[in-house]
PyMOL Python script that loads the backbone (N, CA, C, O; Angstrom):
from pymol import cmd

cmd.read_pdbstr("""\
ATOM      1  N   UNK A   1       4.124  -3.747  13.221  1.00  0.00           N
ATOM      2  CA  UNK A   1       3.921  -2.857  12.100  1.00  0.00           C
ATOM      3  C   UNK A   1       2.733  -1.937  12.311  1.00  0.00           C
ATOM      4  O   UNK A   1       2.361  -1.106  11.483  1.00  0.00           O
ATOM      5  N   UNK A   2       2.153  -2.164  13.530  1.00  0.00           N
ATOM      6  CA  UNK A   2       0.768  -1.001  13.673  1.00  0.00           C
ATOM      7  C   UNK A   2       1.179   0.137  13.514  1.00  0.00           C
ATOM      8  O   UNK A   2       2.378   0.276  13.272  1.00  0.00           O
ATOM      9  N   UNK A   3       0.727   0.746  13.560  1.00  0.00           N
ATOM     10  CA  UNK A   3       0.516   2.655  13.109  1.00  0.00           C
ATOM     11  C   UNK A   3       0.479   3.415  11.855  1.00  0.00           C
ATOM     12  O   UNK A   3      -0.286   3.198  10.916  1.00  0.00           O
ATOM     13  N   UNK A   4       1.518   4.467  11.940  1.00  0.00           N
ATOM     14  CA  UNK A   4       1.445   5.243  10.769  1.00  0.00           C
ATOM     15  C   UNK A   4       2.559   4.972   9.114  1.00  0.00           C
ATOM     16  O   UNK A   4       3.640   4.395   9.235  1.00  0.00           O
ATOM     17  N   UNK A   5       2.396   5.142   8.639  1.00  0.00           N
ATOM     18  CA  UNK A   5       3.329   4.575   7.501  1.00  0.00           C
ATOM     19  C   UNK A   5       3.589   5.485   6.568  1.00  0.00           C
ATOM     20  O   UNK A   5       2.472   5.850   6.200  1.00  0.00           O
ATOM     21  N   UNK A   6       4.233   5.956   6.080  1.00  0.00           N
ATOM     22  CA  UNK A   6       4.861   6.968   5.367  1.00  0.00           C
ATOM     23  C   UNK A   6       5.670   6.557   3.975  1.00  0.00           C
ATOM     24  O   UNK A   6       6.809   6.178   4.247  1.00  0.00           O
ATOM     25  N   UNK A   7       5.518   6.545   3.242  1.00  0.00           N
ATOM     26  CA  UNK A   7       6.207   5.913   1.611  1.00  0.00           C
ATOM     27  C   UNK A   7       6.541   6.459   0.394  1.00  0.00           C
ATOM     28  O   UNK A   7       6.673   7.659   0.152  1.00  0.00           O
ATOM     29  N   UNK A   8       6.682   5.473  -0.412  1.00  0.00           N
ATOM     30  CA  UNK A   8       7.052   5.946  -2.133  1.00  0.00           C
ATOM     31  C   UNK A   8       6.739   4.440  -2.397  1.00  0.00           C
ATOM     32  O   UNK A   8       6.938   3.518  -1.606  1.00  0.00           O
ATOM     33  N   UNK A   9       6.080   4.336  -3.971  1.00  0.00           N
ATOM     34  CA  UNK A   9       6.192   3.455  -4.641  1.00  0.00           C
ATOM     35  C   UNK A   9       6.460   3.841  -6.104  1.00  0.00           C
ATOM     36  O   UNK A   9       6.188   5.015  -6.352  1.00  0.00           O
ATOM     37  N   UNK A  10       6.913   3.146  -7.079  1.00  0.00           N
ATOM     38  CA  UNK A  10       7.111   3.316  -8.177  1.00  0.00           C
ATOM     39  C   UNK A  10       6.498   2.060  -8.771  1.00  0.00           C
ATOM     40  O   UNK A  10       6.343   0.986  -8.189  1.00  0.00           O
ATOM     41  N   UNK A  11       6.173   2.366 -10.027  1.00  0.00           N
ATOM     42  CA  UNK A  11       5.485   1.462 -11.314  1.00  0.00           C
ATOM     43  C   UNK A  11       6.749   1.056 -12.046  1.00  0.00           C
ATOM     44  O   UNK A  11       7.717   1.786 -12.258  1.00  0.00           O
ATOM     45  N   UNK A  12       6.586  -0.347 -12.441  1.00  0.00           N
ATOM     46  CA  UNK A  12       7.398  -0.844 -13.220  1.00  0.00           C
ATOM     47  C   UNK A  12       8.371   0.439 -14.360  1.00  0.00           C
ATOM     48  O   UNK A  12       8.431   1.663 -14.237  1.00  0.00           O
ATOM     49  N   UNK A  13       8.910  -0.318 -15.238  1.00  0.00           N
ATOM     50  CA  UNK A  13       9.588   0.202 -16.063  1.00  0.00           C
ATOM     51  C   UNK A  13       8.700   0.913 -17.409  1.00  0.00           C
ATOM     52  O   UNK A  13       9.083   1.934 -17.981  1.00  0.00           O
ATOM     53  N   UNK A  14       7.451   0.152 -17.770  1.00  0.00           N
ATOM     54  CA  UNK A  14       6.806   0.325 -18.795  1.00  0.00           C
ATOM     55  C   UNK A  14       5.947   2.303 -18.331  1.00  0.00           C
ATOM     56  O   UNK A  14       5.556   3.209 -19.067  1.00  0.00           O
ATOM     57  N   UNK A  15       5.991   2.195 -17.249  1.00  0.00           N
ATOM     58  CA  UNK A  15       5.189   3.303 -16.881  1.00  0.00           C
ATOM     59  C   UNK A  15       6.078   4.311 -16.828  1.00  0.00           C
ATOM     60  O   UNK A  15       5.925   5.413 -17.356  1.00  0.00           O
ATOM     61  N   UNK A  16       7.030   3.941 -16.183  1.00  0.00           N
ATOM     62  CA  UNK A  16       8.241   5.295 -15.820  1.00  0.00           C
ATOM     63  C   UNK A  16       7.723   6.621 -15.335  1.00  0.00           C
ATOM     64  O   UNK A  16       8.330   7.660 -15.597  1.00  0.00           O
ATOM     65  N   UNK A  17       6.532   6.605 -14.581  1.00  0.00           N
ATOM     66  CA  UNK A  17       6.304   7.891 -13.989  1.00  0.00           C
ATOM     67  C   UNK A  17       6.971   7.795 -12.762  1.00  0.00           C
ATOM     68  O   UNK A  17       7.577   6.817 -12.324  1.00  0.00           O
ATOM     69  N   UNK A  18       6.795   8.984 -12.201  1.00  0.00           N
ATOM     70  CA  UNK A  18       7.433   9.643 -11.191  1.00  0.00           C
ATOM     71  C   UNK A  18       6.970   8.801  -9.716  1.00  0.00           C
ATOM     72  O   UNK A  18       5.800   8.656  -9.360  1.00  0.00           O
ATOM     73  N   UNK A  19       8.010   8.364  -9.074  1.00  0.00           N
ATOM     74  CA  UNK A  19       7.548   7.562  -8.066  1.00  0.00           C
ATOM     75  C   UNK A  19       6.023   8.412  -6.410  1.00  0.00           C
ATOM     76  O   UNK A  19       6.003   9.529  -5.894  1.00  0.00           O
ATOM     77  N   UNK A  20       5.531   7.764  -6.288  1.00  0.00           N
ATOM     78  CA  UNK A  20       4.135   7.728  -5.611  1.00  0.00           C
ATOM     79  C   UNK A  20       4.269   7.817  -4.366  1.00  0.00           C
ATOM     80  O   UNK A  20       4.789   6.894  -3.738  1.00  0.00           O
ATOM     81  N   UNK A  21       3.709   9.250  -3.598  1.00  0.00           N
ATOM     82  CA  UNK A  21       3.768   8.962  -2.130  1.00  0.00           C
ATOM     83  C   UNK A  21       2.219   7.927  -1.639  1.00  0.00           C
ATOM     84  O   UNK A  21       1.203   7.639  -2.271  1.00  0.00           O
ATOM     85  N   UNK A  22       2.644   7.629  -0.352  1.00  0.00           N
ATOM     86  CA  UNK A  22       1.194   7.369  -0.086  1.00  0.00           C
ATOM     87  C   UNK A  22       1.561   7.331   1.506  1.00  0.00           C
ATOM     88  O   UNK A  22       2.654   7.155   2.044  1.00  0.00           O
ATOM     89  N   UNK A  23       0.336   7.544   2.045  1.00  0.00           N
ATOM     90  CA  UNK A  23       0.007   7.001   3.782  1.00  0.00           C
ATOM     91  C   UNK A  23      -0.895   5.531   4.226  1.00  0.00           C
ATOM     92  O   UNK A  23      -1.917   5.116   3.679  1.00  0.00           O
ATOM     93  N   UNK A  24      -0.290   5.035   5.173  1.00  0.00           N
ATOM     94  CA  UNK A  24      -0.525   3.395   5.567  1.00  0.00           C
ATOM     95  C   UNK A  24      -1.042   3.510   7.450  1.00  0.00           C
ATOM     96  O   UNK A  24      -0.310   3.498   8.439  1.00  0.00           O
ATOM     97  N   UNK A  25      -2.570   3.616   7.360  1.00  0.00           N
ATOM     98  CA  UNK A  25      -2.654   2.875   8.851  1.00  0.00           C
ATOM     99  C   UNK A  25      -2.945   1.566   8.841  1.00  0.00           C
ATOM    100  O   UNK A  25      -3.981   1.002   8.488  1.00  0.00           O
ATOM    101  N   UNK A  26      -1.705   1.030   9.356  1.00  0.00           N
ATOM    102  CA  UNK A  26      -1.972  -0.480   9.290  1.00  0.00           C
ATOM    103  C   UNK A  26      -1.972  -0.813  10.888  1.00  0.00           C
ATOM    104  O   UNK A  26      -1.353  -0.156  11.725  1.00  0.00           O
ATOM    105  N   UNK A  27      -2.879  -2.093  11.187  1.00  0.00           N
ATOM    106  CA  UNK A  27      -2.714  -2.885  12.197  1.00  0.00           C
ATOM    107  C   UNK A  27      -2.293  -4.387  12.254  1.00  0.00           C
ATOM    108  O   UNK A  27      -2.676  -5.206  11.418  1.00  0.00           O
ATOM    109  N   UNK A  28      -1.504  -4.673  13.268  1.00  0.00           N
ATOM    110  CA  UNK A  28      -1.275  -5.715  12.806  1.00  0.00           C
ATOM    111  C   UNK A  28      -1.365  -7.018  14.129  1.00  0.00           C
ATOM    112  O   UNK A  28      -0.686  -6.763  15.124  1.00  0.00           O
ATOM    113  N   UNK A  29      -1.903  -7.919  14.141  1.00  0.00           N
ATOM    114  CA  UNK A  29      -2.294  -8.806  14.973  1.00  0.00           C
ATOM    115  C   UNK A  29      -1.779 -10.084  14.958  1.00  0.00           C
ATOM    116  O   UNK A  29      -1.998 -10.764  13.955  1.00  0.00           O
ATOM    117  N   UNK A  30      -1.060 -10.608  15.978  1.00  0.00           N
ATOM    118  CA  UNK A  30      -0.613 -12.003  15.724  1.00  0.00           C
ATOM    119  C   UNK A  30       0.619 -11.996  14.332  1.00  0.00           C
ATOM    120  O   UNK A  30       1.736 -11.513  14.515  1.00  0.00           O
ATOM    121  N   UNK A  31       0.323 -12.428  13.364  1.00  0.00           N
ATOM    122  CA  UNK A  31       1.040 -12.193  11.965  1.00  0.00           C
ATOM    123  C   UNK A  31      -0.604 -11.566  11.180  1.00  0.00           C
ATOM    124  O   UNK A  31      -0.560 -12.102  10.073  1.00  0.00           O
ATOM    125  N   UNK A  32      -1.585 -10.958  11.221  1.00  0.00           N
ATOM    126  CA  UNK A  32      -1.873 -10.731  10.382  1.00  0.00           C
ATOM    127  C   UNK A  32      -2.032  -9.096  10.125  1.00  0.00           C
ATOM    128  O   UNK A  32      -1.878  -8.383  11.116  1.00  0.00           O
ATOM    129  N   UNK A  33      -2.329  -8.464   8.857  1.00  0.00           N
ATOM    130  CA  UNK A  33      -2.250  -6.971   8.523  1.00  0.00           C
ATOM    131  C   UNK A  33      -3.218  -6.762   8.401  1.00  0.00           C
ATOM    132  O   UNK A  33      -3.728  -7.636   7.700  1.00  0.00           O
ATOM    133  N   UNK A  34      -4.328  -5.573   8.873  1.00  0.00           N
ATOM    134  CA  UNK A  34      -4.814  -5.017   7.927  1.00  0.00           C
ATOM    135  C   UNK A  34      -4.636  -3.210   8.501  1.00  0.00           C
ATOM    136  O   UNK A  34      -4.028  -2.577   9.364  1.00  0.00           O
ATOM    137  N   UNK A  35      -5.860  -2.902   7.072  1.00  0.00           N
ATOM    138  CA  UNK A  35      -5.468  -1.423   7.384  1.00  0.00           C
ATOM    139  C   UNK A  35      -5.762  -0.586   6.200  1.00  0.00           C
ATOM    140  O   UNK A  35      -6.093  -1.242   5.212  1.00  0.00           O
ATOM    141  N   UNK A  36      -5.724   0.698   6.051  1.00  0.00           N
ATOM    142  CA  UNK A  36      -6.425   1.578   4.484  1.00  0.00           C
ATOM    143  C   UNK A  36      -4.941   2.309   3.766  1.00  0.00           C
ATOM    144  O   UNK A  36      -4.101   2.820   4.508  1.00  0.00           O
ATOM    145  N   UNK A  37      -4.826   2.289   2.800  1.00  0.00           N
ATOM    146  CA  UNK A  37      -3.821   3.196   2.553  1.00  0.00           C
ATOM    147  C   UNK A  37      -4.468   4.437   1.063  1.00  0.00           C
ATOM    148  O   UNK A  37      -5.069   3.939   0.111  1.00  0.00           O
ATOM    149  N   UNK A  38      -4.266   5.632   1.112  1.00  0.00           N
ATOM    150  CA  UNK A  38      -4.164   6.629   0.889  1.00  0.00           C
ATOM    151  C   UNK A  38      -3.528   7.172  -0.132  1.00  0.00           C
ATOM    152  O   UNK A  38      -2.476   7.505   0.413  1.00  0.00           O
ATOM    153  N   UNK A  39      -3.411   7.596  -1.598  1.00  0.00           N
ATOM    154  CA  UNK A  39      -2.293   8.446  -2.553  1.00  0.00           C
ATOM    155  C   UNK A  39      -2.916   9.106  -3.324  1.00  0.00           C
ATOM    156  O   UNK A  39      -4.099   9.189  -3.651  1.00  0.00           O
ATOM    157  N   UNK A  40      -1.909   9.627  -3.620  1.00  0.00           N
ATOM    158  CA  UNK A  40      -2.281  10.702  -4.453  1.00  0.00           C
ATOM    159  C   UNK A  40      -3.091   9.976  -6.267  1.00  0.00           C
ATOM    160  O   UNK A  40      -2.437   9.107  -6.844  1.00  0.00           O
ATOM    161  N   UNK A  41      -4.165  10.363  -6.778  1.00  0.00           N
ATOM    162  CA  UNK A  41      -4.526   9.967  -7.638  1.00  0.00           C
ATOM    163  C   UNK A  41      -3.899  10.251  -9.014  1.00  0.00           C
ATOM    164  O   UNK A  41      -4.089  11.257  -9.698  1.00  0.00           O
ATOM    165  N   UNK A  42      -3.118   9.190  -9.305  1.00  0.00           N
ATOM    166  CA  UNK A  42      -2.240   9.940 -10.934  1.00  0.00           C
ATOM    167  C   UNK A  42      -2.353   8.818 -12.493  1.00  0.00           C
ATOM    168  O   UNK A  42      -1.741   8.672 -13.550  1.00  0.00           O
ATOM    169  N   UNK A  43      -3.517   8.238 -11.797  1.00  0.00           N
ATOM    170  CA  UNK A  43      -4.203   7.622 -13.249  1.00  0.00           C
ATOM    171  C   UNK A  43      -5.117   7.766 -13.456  1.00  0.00           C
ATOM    172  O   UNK A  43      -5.455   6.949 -14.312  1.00  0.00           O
ATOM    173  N   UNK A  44      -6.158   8.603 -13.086  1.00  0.00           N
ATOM    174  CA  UNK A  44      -7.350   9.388 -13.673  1.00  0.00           C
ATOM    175  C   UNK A  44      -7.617  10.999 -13.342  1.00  0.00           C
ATOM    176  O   UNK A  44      -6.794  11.895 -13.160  1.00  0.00           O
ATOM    177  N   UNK A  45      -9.025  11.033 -13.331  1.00  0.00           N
ATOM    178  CA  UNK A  45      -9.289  12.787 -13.319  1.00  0.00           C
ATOM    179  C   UNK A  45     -10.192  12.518 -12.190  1.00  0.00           C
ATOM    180  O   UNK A  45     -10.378  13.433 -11.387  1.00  0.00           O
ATOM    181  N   UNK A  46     -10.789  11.366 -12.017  1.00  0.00           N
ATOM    182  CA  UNK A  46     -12.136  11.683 -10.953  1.00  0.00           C
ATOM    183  C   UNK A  46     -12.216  12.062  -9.741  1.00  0.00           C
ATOM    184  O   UNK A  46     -13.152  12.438  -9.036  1.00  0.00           O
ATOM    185  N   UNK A  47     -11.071  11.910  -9.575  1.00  0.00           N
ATOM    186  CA  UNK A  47     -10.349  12.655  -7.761  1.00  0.00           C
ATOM    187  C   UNK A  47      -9.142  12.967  -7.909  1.00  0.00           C
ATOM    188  O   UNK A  47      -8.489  12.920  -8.952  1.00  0.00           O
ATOM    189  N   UNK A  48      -8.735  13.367  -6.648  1.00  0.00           N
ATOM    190  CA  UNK A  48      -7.140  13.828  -6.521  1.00  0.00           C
ATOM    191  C   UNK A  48      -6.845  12.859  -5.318  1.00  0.00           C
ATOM    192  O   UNK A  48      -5.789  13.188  -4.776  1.00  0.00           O
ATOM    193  N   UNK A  49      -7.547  11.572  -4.619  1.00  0.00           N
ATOM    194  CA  UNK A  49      -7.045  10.710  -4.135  1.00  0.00           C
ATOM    195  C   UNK A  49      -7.590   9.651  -4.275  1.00  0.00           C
ATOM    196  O   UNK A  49      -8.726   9.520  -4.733  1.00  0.00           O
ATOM    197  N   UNK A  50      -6.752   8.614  -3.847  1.00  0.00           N
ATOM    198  CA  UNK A  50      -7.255   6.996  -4.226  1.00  0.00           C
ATOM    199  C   UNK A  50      -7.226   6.404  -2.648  1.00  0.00           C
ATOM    200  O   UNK A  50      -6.593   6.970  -1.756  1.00  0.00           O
ATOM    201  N   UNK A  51      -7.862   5.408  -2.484  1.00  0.00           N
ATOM    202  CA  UNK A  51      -8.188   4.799  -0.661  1.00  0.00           C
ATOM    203  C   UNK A  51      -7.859   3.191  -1.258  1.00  0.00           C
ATOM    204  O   UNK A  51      -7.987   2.750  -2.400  1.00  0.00           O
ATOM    205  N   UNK A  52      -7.532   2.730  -0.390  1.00  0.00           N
ATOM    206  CA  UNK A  52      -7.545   0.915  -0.782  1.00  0.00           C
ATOM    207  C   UNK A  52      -7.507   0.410   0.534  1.00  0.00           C
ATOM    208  O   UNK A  52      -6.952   1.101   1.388  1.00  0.00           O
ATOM    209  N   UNK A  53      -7.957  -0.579   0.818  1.00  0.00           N
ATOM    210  CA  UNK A  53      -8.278  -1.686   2.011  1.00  0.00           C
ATOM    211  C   UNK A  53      -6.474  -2.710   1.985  1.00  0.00           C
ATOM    212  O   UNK A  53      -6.052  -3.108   0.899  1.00  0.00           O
ATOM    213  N   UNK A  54      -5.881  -2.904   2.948  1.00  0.00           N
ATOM    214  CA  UNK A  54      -5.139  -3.710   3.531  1.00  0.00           C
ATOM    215  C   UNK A  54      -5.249  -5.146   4.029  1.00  0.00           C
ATOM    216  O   UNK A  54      -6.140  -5.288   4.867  1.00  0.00           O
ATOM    217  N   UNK A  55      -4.608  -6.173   3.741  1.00  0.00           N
ATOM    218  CA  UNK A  55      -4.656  -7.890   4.154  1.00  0.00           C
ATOM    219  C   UNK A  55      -3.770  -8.134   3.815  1.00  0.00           C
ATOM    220  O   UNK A  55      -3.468  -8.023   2.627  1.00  0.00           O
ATOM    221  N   UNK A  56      -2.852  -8.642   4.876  1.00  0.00           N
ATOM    222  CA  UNK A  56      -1.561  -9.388   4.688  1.00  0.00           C
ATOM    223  C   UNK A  56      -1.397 -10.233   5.775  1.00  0.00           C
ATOM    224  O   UNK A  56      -2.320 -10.689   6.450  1.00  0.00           O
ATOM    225  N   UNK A  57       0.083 -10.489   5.979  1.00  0.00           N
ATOM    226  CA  UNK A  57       0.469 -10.867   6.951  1.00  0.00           C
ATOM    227  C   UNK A  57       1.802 -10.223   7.098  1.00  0.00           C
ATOM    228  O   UNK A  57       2.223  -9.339   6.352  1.00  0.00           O
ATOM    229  N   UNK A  58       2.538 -10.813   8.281  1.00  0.00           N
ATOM    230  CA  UNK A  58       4.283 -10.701   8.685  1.00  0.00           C
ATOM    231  C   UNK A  58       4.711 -11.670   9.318  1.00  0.00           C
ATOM    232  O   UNK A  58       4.353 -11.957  10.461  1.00  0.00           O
ATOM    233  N   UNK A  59       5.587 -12.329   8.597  1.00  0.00           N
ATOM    234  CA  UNK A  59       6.172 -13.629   9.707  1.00  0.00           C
ATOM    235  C   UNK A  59       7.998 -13.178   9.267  1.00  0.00           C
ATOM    236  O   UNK A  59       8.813 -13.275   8.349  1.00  0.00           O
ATOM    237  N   UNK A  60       7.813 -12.552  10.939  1.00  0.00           N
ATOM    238  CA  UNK A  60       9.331 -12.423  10.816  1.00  0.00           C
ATOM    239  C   UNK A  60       9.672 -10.913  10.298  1.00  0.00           C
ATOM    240  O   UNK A  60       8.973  -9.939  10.577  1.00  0.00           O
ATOM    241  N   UNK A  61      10.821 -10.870   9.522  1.00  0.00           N
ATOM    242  CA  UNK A  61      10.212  -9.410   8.418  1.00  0.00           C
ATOM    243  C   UNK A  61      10.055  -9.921   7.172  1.00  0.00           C
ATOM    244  O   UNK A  61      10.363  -9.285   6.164  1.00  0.00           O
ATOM    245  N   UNK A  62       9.672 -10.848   7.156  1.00  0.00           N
ATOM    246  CA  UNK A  62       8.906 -10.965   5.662  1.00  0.00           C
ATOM    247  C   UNK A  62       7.345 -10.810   5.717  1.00  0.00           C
ATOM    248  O   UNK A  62       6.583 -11.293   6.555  1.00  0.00           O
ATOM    249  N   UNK A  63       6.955  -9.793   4.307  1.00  0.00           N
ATOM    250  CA  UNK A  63       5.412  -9.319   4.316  1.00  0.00           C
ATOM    251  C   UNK A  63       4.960  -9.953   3.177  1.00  0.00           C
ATOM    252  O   UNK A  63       5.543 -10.250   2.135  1.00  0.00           O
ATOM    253  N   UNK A  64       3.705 -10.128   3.587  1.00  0.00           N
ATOM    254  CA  UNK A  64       3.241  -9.647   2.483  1.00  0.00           C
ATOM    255  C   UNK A  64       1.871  -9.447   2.663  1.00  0.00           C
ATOM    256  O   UNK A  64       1.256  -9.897   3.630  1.00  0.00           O
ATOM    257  N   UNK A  65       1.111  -8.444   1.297  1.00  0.00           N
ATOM    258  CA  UNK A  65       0.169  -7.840   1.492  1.00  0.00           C
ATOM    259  C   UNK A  65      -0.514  -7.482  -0.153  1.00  0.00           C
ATOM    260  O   UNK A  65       0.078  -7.157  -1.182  1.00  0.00           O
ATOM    261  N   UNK A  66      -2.247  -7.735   0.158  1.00  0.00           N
ATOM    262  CA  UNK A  66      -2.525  -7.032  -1.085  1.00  0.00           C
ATOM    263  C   UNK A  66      -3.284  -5.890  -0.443  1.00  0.00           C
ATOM    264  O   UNK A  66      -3.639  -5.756   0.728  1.00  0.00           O
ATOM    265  N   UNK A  67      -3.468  -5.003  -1.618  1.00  0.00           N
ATOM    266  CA  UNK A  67      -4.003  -3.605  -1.487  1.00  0.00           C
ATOM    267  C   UNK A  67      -4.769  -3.559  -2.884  1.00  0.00           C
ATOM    268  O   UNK A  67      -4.454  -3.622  -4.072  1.00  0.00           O
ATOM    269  N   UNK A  68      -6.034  -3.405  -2.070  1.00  0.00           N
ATOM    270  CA  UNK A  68      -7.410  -3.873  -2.914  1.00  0.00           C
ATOM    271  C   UNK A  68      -7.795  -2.148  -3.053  1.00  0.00           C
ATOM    272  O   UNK A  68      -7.876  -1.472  -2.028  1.00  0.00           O
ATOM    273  N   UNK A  69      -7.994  -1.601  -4.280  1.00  0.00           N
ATOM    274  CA  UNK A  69      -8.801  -0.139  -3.935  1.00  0.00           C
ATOM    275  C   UNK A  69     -10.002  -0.168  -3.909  1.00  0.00           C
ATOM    276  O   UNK A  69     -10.501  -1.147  -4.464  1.00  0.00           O
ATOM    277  N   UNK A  70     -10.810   0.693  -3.377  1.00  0.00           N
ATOM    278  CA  UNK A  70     -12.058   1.003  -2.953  1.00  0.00           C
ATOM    279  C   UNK A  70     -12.800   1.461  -4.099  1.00  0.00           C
ATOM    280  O   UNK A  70     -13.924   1.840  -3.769  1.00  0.00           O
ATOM    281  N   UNK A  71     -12.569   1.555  -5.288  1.00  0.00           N
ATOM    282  CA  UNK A  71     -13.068   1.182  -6.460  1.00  0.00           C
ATOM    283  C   UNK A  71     -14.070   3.033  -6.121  1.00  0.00           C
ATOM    284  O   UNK A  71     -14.822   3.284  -7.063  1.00  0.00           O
ATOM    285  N   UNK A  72     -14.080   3.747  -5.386  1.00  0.00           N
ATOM    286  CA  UNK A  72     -14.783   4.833  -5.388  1.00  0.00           C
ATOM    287  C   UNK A  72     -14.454   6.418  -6.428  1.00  0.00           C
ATOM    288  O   UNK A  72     -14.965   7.469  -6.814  1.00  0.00           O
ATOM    289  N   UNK A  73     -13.193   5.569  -6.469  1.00  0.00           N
ATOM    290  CA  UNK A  73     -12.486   6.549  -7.907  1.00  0.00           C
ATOM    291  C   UNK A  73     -11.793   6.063  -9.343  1.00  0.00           C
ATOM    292  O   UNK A  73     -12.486   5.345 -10.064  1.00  0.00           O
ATOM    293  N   UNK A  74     -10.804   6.329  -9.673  1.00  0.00           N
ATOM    294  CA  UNK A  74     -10.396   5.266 -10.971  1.00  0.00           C
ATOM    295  C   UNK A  74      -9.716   4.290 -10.768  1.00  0.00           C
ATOM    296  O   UNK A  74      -9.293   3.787 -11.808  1.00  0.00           O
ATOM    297  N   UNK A  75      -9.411   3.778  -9.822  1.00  0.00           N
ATOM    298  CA  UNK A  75      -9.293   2.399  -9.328  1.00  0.00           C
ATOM    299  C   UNK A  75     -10.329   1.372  -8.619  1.00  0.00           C
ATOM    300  O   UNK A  75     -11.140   1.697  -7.752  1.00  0.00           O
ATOM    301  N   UNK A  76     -10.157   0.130  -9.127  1.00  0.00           N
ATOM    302  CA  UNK A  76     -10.810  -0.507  -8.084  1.00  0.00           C
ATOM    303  C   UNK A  76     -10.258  -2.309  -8.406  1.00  0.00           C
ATOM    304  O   UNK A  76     -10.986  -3.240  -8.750  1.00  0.00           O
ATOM    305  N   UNK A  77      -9.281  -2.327  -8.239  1.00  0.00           N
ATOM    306  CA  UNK A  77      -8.117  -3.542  -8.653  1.00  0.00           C
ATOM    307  C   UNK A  77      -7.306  -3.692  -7.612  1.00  0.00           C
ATOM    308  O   UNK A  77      -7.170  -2.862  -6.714  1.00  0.00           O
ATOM    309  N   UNK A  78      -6.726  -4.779  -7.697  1.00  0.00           N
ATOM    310  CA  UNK A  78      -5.787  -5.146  -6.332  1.00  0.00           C
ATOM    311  C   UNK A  78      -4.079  -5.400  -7.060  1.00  0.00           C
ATOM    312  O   UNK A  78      -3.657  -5.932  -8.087  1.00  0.00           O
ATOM    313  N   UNK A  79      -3.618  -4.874  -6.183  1.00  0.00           N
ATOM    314  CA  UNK A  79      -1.739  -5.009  -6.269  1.00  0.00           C
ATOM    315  C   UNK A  79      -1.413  -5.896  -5.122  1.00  0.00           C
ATOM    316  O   UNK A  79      -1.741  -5.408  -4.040  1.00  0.00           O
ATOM    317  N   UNK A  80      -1.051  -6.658  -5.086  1.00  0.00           N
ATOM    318  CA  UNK A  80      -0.237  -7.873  -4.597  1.00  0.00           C
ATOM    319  C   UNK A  80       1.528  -7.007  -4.250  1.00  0.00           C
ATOM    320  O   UNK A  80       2.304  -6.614  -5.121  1.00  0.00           O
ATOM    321  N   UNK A  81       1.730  -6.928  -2.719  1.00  0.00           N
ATOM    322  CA  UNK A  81       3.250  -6.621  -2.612  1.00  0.00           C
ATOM    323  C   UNK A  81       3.894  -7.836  -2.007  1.00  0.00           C
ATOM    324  O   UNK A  81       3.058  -8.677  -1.677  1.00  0.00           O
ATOM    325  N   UNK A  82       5.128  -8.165  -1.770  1.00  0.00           N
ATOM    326  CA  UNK A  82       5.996  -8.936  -0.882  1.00  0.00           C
ATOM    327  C   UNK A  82       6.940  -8.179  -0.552  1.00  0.00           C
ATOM    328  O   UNK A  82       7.185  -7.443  -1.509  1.00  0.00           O
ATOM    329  N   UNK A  83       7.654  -7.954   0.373  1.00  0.00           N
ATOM    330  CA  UNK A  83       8.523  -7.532   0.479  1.00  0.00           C
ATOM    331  C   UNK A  83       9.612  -7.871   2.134  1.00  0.00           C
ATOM    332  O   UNK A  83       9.585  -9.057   2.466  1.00  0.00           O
ATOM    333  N   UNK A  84      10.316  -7.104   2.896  1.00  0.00           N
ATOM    334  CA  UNK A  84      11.337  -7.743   3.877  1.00  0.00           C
ATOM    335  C   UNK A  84      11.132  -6.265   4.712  1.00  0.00           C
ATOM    336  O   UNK A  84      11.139  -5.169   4.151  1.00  0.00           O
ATOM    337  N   UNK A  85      10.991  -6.432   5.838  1.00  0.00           N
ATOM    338  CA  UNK A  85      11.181  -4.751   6.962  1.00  0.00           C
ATOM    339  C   UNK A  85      12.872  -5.177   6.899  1.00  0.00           C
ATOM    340  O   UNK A  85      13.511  -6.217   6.741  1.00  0.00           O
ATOM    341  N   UNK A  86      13.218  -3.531   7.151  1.00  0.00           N
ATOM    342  CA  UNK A  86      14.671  -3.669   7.818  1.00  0.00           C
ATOM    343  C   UNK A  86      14.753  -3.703   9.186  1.00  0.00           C
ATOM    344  O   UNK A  86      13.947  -3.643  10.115  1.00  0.00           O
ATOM    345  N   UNK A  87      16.193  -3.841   9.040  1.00  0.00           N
ATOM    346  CA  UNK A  87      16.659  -4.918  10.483  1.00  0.00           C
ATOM    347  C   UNK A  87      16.020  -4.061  12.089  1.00  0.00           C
ATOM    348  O   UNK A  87      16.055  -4.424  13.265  1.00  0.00           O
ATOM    349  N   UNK A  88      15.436  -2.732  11.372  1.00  0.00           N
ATOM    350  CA  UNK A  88      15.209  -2.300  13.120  1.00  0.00           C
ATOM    351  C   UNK A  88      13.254  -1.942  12.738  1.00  0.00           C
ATOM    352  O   UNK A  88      12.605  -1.219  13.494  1.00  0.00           O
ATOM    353  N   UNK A  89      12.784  -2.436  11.798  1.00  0.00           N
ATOM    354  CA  UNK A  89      12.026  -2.955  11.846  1.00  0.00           C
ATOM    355  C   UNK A  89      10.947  -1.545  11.121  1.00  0.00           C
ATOM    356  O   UNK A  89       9.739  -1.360  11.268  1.00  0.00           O
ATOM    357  N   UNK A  90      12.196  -0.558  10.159  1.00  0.00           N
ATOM    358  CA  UNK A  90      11.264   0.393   9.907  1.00  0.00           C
ATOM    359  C   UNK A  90      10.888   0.135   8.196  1.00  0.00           C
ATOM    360  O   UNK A  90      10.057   0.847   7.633  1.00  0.00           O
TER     361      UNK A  90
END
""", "prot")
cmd.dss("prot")
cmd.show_as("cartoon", "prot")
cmd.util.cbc("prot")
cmd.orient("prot")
C-alpha cells in the first residue's frame, strides 16, 4: 500500500454533504501503516485544508487504520476506518 493515494469519503447519513476528496502518502511495513493524509477543509473557516497523521495495519486486504488530525485547524479528533483493498490491490 506505499505511495500515493487518491480518494472520496463521505459522512454518514446525518451529514449528507457532498462526498470528500483527499490525498494519502502512506507507507507501509511488514503489516503496519503509516503516513499523512490531506482534504479539503469543509467543517470550519480556519483553513481551506485539514492534515492528519496515519496508523494502521494490513493483513491480507483487510485494513485498518485511524486518522488522527493535526489539530492545527478545525480538527483535531481521530476517525477510526476498516475496510478490504480490491482484488488487484487498488
Amino acid at each position: 500500500m506505499s505511495g500515493f493515494w487518491i480518494g472520496q469519503f463521505s459522512y454518514d447519513r446525518s451529514w449528507m454533504g457532498a462526498p470528500v476528496s483527499f490525498l494519502a502518502v502512506l507507507t507501509e511495513d511488514n503489516t503496519a501503516l503509516s503516513g499523512t493524509i490531506s482534504e479539503p477543509n469543509t467543517i470550519g473557516l480556519s483553513s481551506r485544508e485539514l492534515n492528519a497523521f496515519v496508523s494502521g495495519t494490513r493483513r491480507g486486504r483487510s485494513v485498518s487504520f485511524a486518522k488522527t488530525y493535526d489539530g492545527a485547524s478545525d480538527a483535531a479528533h481521530r476517525v477510526d476506518y476498516d475496510g478490504t483493498l480490491s482484488a488487484d490491490g487498488g
